[in-house]
C-alpha positions as CSV (number, residue, x, y, z in Angstrom):
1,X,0.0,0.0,0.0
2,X,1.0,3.7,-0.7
3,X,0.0,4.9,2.5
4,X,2.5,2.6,4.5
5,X,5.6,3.4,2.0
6,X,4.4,7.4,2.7
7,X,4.7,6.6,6.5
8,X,8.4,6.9,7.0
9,X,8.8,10.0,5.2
10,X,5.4,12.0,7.0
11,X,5.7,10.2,10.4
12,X,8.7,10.6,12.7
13,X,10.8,7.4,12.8
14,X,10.5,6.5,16.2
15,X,6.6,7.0,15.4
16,X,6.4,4.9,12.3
17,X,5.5,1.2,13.7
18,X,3.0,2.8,16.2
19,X,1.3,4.5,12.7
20,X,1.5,1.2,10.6
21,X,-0.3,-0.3,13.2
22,X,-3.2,2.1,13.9
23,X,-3.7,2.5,10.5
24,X,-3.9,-1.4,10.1
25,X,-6.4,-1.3,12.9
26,X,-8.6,1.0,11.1
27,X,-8.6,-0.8,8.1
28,X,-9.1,-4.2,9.8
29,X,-11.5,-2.8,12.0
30,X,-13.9,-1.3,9.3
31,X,-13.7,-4.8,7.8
32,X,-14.9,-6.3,10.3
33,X,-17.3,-4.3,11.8
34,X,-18.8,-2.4,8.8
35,X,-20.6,-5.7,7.3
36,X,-22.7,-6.6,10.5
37,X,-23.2,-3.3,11.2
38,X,-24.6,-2.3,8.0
39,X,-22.9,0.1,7.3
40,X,-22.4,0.8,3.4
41,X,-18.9,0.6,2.2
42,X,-19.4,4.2,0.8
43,X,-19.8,5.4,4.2
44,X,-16.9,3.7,5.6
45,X,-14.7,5.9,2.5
46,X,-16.5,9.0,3.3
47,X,-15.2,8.7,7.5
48,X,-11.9,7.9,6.1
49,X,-11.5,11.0,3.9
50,X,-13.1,13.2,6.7
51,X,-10.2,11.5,9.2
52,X,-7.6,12.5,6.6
53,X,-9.1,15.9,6.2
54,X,-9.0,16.7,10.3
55,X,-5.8,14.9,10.0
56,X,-4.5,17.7,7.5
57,X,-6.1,20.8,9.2
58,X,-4.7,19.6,12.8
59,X,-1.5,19.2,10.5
60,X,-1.4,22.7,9.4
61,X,-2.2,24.5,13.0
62,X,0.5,22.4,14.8
């Protein structure tokens, strides 16, 4: 996956495993819970992108 190459150069490196693994957490997580929930996969894209977008803006005011 990109996002885990990307890691390494956006995360500090005594950060990067504790990244990798929330990130596989969420993934994982959404899996697994988003099917019994059901919750449509489009939803589960559109929680992602707004994580990213808080992600960025809490980014930028840092």
């Amino acid at each position: 996956m990109v996002e885990r190459a990307a890691l390494p150069r956006v995360v500090p490196a005594s950060c990067v495993p504790t990244a990798i693994a929330h990130n596989e957490a969420r993934s994982r997580g959404s899996s697994w819970a988003g099917p019994p929930l059901g919750v449509d996969r489009a939803l589960l894209f559109l929680v992602d992108g707004i994580s990213y977008l808080i992600a960025a803006v809490s980014l930028i005011f840092d």
